[in-house]
Structure formats: structure tokens, C-alpha cells
C-alpha positions as CSV (number, residue, x, y, z in Angstrom):
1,X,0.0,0.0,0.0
2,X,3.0,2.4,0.7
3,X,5.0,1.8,-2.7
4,X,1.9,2.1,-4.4
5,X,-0.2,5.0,-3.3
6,X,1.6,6.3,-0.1
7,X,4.3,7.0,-1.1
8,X,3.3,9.6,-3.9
9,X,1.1,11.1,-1.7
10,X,3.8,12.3,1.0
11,X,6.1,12.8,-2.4
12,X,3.3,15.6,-3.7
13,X,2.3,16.7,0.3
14,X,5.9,17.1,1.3
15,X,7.1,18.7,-2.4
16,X,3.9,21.1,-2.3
17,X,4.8,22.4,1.4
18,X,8.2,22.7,0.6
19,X,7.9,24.9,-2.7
20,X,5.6,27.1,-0.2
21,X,7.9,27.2,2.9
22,X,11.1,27.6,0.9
23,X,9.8,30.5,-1.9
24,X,11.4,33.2,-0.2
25,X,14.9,31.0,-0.4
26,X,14.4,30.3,-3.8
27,X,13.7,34.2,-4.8
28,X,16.8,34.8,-2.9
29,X,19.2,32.1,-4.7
30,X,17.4,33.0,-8.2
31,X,18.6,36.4,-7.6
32,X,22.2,35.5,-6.4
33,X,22.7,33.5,-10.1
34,X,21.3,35.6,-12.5
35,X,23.3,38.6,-10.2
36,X,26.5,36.8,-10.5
37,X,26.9,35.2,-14.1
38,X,25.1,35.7,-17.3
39,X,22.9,32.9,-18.4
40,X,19.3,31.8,-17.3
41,X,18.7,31.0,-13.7
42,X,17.5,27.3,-14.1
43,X,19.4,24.0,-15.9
44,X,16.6,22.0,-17.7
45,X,18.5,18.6,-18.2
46,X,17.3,15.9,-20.3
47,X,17.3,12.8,-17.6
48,X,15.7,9.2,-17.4
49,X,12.4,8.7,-15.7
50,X,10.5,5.6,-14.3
51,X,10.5,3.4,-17.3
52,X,13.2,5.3,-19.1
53,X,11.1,8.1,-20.3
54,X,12.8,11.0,-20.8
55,X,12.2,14.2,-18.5
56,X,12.8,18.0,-18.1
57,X,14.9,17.6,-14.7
58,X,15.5,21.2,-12.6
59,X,18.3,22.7,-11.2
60,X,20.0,25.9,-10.3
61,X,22.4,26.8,-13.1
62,X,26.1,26.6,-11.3
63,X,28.1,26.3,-14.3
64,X,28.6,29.0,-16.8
65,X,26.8,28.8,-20.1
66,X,29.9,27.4,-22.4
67,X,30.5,24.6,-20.0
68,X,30.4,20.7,-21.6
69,X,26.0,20.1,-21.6
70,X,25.2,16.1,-20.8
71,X,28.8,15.3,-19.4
72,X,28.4,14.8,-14.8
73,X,30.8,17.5,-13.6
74,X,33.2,14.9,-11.7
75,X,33.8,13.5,-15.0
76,X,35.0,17.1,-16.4
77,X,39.1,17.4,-16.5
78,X,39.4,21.1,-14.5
79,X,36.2,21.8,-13.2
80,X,36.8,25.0,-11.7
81,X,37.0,26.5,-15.4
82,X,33.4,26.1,-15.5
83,X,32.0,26.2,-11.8
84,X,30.8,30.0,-11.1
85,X,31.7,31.5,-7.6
86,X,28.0,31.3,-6.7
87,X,27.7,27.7,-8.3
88,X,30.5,26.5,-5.8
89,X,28.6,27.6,-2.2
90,X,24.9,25.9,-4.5
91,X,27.0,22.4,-5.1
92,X,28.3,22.6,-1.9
93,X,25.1,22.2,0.0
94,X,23.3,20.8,-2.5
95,X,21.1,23.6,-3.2
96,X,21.0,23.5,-6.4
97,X,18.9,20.8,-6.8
98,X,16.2,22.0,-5.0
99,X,14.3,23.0,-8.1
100,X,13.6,19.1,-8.2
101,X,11.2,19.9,-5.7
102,X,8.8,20.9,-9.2
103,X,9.1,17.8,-10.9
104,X,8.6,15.8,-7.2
105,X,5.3,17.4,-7.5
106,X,4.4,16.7,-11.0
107,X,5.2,13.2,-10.7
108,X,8.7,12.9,-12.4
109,X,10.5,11.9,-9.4
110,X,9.8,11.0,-5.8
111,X,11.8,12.7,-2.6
112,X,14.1,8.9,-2.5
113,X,14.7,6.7,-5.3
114,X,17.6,6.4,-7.2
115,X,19.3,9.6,-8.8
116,X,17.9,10.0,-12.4
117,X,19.9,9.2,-14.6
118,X,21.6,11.4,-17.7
119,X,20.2,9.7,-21.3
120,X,23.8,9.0,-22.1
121,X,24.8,7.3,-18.6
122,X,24.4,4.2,-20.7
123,X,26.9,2.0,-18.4
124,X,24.5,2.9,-15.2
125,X,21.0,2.8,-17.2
126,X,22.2,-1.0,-17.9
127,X,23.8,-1.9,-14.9
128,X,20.6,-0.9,-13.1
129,X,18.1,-2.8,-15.8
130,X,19.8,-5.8,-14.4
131,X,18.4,-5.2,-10.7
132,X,14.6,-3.5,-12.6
133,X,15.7,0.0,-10.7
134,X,15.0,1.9,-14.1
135,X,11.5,0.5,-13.4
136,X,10.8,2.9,-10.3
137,X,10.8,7.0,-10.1
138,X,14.1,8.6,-9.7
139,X,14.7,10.4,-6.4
140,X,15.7,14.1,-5.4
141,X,18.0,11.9,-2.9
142,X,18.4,7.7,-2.7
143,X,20.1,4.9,-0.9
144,X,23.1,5.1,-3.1
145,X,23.1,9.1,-2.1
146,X,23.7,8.6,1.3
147,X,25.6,5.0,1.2
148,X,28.8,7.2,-0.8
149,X,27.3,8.9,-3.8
150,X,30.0,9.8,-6.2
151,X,32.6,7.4,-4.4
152,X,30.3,4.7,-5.4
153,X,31.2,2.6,-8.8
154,X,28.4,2.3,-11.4
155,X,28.1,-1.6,-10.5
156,X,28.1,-0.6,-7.0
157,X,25.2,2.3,-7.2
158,X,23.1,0.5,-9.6
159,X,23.2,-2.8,-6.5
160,X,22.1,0.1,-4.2
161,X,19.5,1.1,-6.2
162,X,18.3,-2.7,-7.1
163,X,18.7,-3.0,-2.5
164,X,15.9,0.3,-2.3
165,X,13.7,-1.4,-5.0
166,X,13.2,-4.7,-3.1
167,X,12.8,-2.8,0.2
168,X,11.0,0.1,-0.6
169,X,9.0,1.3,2.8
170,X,8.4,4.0,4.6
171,X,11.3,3.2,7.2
172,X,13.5,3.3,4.4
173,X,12.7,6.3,2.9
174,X,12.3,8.4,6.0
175,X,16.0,6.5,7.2
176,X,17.3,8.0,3.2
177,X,15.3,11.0,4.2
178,X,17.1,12.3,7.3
179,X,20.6,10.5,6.2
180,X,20.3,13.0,3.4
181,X,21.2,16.0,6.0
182,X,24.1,14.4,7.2
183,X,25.6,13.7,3.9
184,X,25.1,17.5,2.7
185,X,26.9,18.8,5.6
186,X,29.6,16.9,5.2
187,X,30.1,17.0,1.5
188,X,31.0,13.1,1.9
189,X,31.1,11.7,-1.1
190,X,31.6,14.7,-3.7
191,X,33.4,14.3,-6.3
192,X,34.4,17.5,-9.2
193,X,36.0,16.4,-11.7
194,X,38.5,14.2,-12.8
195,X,42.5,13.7,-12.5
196,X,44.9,12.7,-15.8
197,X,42.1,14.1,-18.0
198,X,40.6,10.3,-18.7
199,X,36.9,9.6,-17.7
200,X,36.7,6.1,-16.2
201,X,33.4,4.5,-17.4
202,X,33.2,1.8,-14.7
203,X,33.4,4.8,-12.4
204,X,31.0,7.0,-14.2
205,X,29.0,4.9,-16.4
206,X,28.8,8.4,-18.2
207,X,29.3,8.7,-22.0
208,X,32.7,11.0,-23.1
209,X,31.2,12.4,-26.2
């Protein structure tokens, strides 16, 4: 009954009230990007939904406009060449994906699942089609999130993700929930960008081109 009515209900109840409660924050870090780069506000990225279907997925833009599109930033040689001052303080506290908050309450996502995926993160979008976690929403934060995030290898995120799928509940989500916190504060598990200018696919399942 939770996994399949529950669940989206706290996902639109908790989404809904926290678009409301958090407006004035999201005026005020609108403001900060548009004041200190040029560029729109928001990032719509193309990412992978339940079932695969493609999505517009929202963040706060933190990366100036010439920066590489559909390529994870800890896959990026030199980062910082792209990262705006503002963008560095949003990625460190994970504020810029608060947007997510919109497509939470349109259904695109739920508050824990596992991350959605880019359409070109072809080793991850397989690796997890072995375990059925393409089969679920993607979450604004997930068991793979808070168990090491971008430490994690693809094999090892997409056996995460296939762990939260057979033992979806609400103790688990509210446990991913709170976990969440803790791993934002910390920054544990952040990775931007990459050393020797190579992109390891086992690492990043993410597609160089």
C-alpha cells in the first residue's frame, strides 16, 4: 500500500509544502545567479524517468553557459573553469537541486529513489536494468546518495538502487530521508571532476562524447 499509493502522496504533500515554505529561499538564490553570471537562472537537463522516459529535470544553473552540456561534472578534466563563484557555495550544499522539488510534484520523481539518470549514462542505465531500478521514479535523494554517492562505482550504485527497490517502505525512505542531512553537511562523497584528463566509465557509467 505504501510503494503504491503512499508513497506519492507524502512525495506531492511534502514537495507542495516545501515549494511554499522555501519560496522566499528560492527568490533569494534566483537572484544570487542571474546577479553573478550571465545565463538563465534554471538548468533543464534531459534525464531518465521511471520506465526510461525522458524528462525535463531542474536545477539551479552553477556552471557558466559554455560549460560541456550532458557530461556529470566529476567527470569534467578542470572543473573549476566552468563552476561559477555562486555555483561553488549551491554544489556545496546541494542547493541547487532544489528546483527538483517541481518535478517531485508533478510526478517525475519522488523525494528517494535512485538519482535519475543522464540519457547517455548508458553503463548505469544498464547496470541498473539488471536489478529492474529503471523500473521505479528517480529520487531528489536515494540509498546510493547517502551510502557514498560519487565514491560509489556504477556496479556498486546501480546494486544500491536494485537494494531500495526490493525494500521500498516507509522506514527506508524516511531513514534516506534524514541520512540525506548528514551527507550534505559533510560533502562526503563529492566528487568534481577528474584527475589525468581520462573519464573512467566503470566509475561513471557516463558517455565522453
Amino acid at each position: 500500500m505504501y510503494k503504491s499509493l503512499w508513497k506519492r502522496v507524502l512525495d506531492f504533500f511534502l514537495a507542495g509544502t516545501g515549494l511554499v515554505v522555501l519560496l522566499p529561499l528560492f527568490l533569494l538564490l534566483a537572484f544570487c545567479v542571474k546577479f553573478d553570471s550571465a545565463g538563465p537562472v534554471f538548468l533543464k537537463q534531459k534525464r531518465l524517468g521511471k520506465d526510461k522516459k525522458v524528462f525535463r529535470m531542474y536545477k539551479f544553473r552553477t556552471m557558466r553557459p559554455d560549460a560541456p552540456a550532458y557530461i556529470p561534472t566529476y567527470c569534467l578534466l578542470g572543473p573549476e573553469r566552468y563552476i561559477t563563484r555562486f555555483g561553488r557555495f549551491l554544489r556545496r550544499f546541494s542547493l541547487d537541486e532544489l528546483p527538483q522539488l517541481f518535478n517531485v510534484a508533478r510526478g517525475e520523481m519522488s523525494l528517494i529513489g535512485p538519482r535519475p539518470a543522464l540519457w547517455n549514462e548508458y553503463s548505469l542505465i544498464a547496470e541498473r536494468d539488471k536489478y529492474g531500478a529503471n523500473g521505479i521514479l528517480p529520487g531528489l535523494s536515494g540509498l546510493a546518495q547517502v551510502s557514498g554517492r560519487d565514491d560509489l562505482s556504477v556496479k556498486a550504485k546501480a546494486m544500491l538502487d536494485g537494494e531500495y527497490l526490493r525494500n521500498i517502505s516507509f522506514c527506508l525512505d524516511a531513514k534516506c530521508f534524514f541520512k540525506t542531512f548528514g551527507v550534505v553537511l559533510s560533502a562526503r562523497g563529492v566528487v568534481e571532476g577528474v584527475s589525468g584528463g581520462r573519464i573512467n566509465p566503470d566509475q561513471t557509467g557516463a558517455s565522453p562524447s
